[in-house]
C-alpha positions as CSV (number, residue, x, y, z in Angstrom):
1,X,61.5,9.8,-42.7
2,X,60.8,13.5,-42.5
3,X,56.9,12.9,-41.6
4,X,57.9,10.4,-39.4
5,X,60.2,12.8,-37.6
6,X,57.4,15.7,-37.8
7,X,54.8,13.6,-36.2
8,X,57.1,12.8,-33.2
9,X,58.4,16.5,-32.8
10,X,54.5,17.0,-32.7
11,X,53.4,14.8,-30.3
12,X,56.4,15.8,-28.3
13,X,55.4,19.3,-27.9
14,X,51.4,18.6,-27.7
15,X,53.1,16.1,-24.3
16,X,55.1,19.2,-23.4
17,X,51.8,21.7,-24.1
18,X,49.4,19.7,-22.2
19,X,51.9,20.0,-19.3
20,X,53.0,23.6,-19.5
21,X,53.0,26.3,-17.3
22,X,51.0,28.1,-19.9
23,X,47.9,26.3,-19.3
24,X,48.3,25.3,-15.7
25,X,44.8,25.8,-13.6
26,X,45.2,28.2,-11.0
27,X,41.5,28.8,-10.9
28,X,39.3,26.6,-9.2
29,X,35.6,27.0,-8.8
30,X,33.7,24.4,-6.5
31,X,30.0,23.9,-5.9
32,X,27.4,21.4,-4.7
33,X,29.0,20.8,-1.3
34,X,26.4,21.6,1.8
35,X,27.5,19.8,4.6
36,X,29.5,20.7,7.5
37,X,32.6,19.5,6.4
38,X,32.4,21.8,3.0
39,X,35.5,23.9,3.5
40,X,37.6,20.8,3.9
41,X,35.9,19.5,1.2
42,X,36.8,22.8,-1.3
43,X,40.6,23.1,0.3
44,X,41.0,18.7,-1.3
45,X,39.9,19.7,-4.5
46,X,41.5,23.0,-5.1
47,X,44.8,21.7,-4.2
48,X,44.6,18.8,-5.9
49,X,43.1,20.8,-9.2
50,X,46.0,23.5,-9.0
51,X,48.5,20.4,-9.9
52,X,46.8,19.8,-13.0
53,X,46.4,21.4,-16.5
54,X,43.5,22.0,-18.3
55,X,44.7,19.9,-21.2
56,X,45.1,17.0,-18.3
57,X,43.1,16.7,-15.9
58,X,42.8,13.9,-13.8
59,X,39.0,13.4,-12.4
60,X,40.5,9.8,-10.8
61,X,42.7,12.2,-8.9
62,X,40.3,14.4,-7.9
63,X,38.1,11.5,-6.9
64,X,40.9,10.4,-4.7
65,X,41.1,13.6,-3.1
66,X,37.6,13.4,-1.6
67,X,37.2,9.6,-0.9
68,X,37.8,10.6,2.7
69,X,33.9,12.3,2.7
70,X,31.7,10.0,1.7
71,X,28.8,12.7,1.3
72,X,30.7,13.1,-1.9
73,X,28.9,10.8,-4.6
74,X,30.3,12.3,-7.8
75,X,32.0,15.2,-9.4
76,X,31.3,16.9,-12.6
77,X,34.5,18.3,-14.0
78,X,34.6,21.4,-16.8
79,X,38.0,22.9,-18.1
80,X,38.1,26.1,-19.3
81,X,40.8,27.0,-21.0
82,X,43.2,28.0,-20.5
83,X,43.7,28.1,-16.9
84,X,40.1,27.3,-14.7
85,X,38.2,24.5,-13.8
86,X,34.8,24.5,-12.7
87,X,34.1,21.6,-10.5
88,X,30.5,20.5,-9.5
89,X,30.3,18.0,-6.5
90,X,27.1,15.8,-6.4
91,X,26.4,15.0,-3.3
92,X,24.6,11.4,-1.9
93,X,20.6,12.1,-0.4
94,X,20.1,10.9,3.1
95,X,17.0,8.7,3.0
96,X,16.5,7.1,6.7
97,X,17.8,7.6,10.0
98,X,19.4,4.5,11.2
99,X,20.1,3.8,15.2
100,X,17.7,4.0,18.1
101,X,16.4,6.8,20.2
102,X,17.7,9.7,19.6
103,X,21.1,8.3,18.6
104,X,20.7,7.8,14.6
105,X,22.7,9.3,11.6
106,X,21.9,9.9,8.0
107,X,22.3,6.5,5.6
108,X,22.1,7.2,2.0
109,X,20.2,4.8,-0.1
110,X,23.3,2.8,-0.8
111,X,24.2,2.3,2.9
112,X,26.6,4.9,2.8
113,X,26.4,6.5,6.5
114,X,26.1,10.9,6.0
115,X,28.2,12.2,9.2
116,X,28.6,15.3,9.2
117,X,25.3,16.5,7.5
118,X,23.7,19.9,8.7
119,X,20.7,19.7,11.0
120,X,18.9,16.5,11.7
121,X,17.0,15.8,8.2
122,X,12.7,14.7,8.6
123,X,13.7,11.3,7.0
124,X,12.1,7.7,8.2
125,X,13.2,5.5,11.2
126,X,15.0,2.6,10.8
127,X,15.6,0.7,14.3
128,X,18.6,-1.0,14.8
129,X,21.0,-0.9,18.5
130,X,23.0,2.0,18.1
131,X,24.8,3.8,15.4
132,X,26.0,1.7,12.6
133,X,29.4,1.4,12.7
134,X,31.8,2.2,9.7
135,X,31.0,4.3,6.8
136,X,28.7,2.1,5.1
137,X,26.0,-0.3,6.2
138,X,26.6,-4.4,5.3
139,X,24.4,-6.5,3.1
140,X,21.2,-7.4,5.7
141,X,17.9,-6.6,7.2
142,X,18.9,-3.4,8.0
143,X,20.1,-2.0,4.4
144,X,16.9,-3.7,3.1
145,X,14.8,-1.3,4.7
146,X,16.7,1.7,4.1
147,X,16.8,0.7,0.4
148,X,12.7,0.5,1.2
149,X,12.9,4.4,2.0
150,X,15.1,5.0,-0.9
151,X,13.2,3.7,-3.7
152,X,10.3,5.9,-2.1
153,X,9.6,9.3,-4.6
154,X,10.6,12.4,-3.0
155,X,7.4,13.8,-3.0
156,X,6.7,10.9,-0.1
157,X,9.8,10.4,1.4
158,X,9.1,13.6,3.8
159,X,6.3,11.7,5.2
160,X,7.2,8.8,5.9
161,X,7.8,7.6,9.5
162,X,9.2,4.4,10.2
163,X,10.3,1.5,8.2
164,X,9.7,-2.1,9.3
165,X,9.0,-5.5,9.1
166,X,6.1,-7.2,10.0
167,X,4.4,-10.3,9.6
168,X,2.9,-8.7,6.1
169,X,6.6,-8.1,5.3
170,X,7.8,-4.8,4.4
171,X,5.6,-2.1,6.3
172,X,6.4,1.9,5.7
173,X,4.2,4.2,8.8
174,X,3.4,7.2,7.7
175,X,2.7,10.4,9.3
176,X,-0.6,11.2,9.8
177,X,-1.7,8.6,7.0
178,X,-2.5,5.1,6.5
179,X,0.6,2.6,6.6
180,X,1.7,1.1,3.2
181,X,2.4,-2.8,2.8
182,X,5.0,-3.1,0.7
183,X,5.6,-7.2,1.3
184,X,8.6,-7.7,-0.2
185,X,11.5,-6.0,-1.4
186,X,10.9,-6.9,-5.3
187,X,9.5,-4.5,-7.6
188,X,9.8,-1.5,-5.2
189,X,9.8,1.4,-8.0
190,X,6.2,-0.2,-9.2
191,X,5.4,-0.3,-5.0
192,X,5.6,3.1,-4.8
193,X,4.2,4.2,-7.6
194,X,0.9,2.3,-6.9
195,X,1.3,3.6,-3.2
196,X,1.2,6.8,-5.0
197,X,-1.8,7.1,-6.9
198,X,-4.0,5.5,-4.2
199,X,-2.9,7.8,-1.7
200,X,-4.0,10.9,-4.5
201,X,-7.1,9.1,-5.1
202,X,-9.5,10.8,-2.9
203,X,-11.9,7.5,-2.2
204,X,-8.6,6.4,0.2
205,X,-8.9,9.0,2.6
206,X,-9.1,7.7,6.2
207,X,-7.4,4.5,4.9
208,X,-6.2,2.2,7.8
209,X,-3.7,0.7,5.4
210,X,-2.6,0.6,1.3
211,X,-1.9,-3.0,0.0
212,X,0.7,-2.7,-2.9
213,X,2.0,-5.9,-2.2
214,X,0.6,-6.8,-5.8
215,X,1.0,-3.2,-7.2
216,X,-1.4,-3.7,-10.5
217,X,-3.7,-4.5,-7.9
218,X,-2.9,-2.1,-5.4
219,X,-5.7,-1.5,-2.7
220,X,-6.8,0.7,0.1
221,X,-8.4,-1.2,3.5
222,X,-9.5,-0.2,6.5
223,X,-12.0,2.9,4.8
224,X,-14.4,3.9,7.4
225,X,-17.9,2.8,7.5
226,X,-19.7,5.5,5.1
227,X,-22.3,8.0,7.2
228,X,-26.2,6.9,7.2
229,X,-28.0,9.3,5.8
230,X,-30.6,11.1,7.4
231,X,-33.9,10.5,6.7
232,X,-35.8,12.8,4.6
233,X,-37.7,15.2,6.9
234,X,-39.8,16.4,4.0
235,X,-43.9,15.2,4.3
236,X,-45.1,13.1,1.6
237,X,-47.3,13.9,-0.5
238,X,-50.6,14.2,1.4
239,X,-53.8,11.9,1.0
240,X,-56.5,13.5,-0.4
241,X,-60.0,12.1,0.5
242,X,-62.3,11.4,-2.5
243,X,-64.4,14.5,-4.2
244,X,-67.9,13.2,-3.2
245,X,-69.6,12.0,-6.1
246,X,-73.0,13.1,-7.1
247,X,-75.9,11.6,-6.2
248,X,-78.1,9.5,-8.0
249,X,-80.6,9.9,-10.2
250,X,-83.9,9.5,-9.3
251,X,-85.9,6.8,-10.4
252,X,-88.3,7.4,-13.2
253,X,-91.9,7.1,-11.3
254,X,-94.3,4.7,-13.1
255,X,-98.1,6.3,-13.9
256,X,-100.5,4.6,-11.2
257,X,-102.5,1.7,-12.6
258,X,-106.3,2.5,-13.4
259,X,-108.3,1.4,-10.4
260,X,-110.7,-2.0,-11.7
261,X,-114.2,-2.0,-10.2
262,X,-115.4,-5.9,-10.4
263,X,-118.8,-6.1,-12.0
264,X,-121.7,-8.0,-9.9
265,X,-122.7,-11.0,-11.3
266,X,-126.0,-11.1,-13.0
């Protein structure tokens, strides 16, 4: 009975400790947040932190307290006792500019729409009639092809233009490069990889397009004709004309015959 008893009044006062004044945050430190609504942002999370312990803290809570921004992709929460927090927010990437004209906003690669994001980003195009509405695109052709730019490495994404389809299927523009066939949306990480290392490859330069529709077999088309070359403007070599040969030697003359006198006949 008495170790039952001491094991209750324990975990009654570690409830009571975790609670307790004595380890209540009232120091909040908050980074990752960029966009325009970062102050707002801060204010959620240090009010909500400050009614917390650092024996019990809540990251549902503070989730809850930024679900209005949906920049806000995840937070990385650090107590240190006994009375700060240290509070990272990771924030979603933009990856396409969805609308028309000159009337688009920032999607994410998961749909999520990025209002509120400072300056206008160099991200790909993706056309649709207006803004989308809401705070996150629905399952179609348009989240396809910002899920297209998303899956693209970052070292590309800045140069892509515009996202599309075509009758090729999936078709990525690029600026100032050749456009890359992508087909369909399977596979895309392996896509853009191929895309990748044929656009390094210095043979594609002045591509028209790169085919990673099959990316082990990923191809660039459309290479220029290769320059003639010149023709050689050096002489050959030159013809010599034949050393004259010597002349013959003469022909052995023959001693003259002995003249015969014919005899009269008796």
């Amino acid at each position: 009975m008495a170790l039952l008893a001491l094991a209750i009044l324990s975990g009654a006062y570690v409830l009571w400790f975790r609670d307790s004044s004595l380890v209540a945050i009232d120091e909040v430190e908050v980074s990752g947040l960029t966009s325009r609504d970062a102050p707002r942002v801060r204010a959620a999370l240090e009010s909500a932190a400050r009614d917390m312990t650092t024996l019990h803290l809540s990251r549902e809570r503070l989730q809850a307290a930024v679900s209005p921004w949906p920049v806000v992709h995840d937070l990385r929460v650090v107590a240190d006792f006994p009375k700060a927090v240290r509070i990272e927010a990771v924030e979603r990437r933009p990856v396409a500019l969805v609308g028309s004209g000159d009337d688009r906003v920032p999607v994410a690669a998961d749909g999520t729409v990025l209002r509120g994001l400072p300056g206008t980003p160099r991200l790909p195009g993706v056309d649709q009639r207006g803004q989308p509405g809401g705070d996150r695109l629905g399952v179609g052709a348009t989240l396809t092809l910002v899920e297209v730019a998303g899956a693209a490495p970052p070292t590309l994404l800045a140069r892509l233009e515009t996202v599309r389809r075509s009758e090729r299927g999936l078709v990525v523009e690029m600026r100032r490069g050749p456009d890359v066939v992508l087909g369909s949306p399977a596979r895309l990480a392996a896509k853009w990889a191929a895309a990748g290392a044929v656009l390094a490859d210095r043979t594609s330069r002045g591509a028209a397009y790169v085919d990673v529709r099959l990316p082990d077999r990923a191809v660039a088309g459309g290479l220029p004709e290769p320059a003639a070359q010149p023709e050689d403007p050096s002489p050959g070599p030159v013809a010599r004309s034949p050393e004259p040969s010597a002349p013959p030697p003469p022909a052995p003359i023959s001693p003259p015959s002995p003249a015969v006198t014919p005899q009269a006949q008796p």
